[in-house]
N, C-alpha and C positions, 0 to 999 in steps of 0.2 A: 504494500500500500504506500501509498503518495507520504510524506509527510507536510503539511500543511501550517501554518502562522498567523496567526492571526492577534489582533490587540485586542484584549482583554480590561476595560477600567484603567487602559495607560499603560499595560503591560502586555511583552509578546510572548506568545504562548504556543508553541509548536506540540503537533499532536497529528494523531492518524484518525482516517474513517471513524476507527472502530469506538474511537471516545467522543462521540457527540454530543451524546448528552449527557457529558461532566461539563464538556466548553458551553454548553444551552446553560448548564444550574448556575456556572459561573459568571457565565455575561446576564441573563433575564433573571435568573431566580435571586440573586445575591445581591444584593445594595452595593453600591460602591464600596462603606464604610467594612460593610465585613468582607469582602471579597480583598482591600488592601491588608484587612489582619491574616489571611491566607499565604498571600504572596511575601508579605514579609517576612514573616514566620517561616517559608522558605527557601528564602532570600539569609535568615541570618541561621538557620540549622539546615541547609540544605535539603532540604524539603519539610513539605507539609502533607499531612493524612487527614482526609474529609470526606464525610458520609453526604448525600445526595439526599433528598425527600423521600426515593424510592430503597434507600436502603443501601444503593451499589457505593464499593469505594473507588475510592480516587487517590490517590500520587499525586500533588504537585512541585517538580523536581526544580532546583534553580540552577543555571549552566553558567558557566564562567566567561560565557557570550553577553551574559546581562539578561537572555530570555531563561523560559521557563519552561519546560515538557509537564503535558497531561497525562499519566499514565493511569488504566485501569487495576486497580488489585483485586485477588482472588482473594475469599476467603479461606483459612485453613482448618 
């Protein structure tokens, strides 16, 4: 799959197909205000872990490009 980039509340955020709707709850479901406690968070510990409305998790990883990867996680 492609991967993709997109700005996010002021932040770039690369991700594939398969993560849609982490990048949907991030951009429409999430408010500015809490969507930048996200990116901070991993921005200053290298990622951040967030559950979605529907339960699925999410990865958001920070790169040392200055953007961000949306990764889906599996539960164990």
């Amino acid at each position: 799959m492609a991967i993709k980039k997109q700005q996010i509340h002021g932040y770039w955020v690369k991700f594939d197909e398969g993560v849609k709707e982490g990048i949907r709850y991030l951009r429409d479901d999430l408010q500015r205000n809490e969507a930048k406690t996200l990116f901070e968070a991993a921005r200053l510990r290298g990622e951040a872990e967030f559950e979605d409305d529907q339960d699925r998790d999410w990865t958001l990883i920070y790169n040392r490009d200055g953007t961000f990867t949306l990764i889906r996680r599996t539960r164990e």
